[in-house]
C-alpha positions as CSV (number, residue, x, y, z in Angstrom):
1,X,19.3,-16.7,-53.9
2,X,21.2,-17.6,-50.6
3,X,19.4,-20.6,-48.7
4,X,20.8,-22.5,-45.8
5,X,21.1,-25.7,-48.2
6,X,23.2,-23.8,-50.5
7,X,25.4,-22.1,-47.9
8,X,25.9,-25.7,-46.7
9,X,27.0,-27.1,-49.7
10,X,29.2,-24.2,-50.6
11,X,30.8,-24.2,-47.2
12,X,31.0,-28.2,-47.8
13,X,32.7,-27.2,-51.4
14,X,35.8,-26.0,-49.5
15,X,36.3,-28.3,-47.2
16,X,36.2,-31.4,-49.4
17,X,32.7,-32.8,-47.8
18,X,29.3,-34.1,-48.7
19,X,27.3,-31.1,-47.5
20,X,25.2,-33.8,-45.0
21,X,28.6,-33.7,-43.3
22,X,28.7,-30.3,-42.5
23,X,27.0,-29.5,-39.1
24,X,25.0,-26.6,-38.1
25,X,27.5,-26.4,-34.8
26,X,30.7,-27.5,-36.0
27,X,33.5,-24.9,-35.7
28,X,34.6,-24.5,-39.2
29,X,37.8,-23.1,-38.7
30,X,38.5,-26.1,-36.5
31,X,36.6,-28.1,-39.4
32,X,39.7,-26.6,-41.5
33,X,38.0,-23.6,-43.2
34,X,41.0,-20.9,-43.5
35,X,40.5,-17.2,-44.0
36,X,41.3,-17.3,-47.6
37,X,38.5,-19.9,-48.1
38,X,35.9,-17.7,-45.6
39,X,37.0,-14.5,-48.1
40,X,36.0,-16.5,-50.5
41,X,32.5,-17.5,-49.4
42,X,32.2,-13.9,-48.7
43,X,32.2,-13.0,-52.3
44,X,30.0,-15.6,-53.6
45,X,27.3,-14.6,-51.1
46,X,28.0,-11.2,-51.9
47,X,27.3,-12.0,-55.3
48,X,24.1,-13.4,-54.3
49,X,23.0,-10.2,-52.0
50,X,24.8,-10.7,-48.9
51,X,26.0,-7.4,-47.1
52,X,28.3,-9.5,-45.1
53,X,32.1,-9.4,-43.9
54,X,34.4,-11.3,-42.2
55,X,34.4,-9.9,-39.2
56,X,31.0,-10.5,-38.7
57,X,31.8,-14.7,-39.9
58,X,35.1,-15.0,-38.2
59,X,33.6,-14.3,-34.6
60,X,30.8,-16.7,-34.7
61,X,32.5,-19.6,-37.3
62,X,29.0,-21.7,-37.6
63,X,26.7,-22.5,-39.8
64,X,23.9,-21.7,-37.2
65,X,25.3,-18.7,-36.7
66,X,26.7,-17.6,-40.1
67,X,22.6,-18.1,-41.6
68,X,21.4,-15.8,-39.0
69,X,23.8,-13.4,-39.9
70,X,22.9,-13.7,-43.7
71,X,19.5,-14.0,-43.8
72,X,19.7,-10.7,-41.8
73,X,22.0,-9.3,-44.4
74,X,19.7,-9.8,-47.2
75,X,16.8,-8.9,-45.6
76,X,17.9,-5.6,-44.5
């Protein structure tokens, strides 16, 4: 089950942070997520029931943004 604690902490994961340092506005490309890394987070919510894909990350690279978009994935 997705949750905006556990999004945090896997985008935190891949970036070598605590999740507390991850911020819901942060650009995390600029934060130095790559688009190996984001294709990777794309699986593992997949896994979890995510109908996600990169396009739909890449445009909006947030966590604000990225939780909208999944918790309208997996409620669809």
């Amino acid at each position: 089950m997705l949750s905006i604690d556990v999004v945090r902490a896997d985008i935190a994961e891949l970036l070598y942070l605590e999740p507390e340092e991850v911020t819901d506005s942060e650009n995390l490309f600029e934060a130095g997520l790559d688009s190996v890394r984001l294709y990777g987070l794309i699986e593992r919510w997949r896994g979890r029931g995510a109908a996600i894909g990169f396009t739909d990350l890449a445009e909006q690279p947030t966590l604000t943004a990225w939780w909208a978009l999944l918790q309208r994935s997996t409620h669809a």
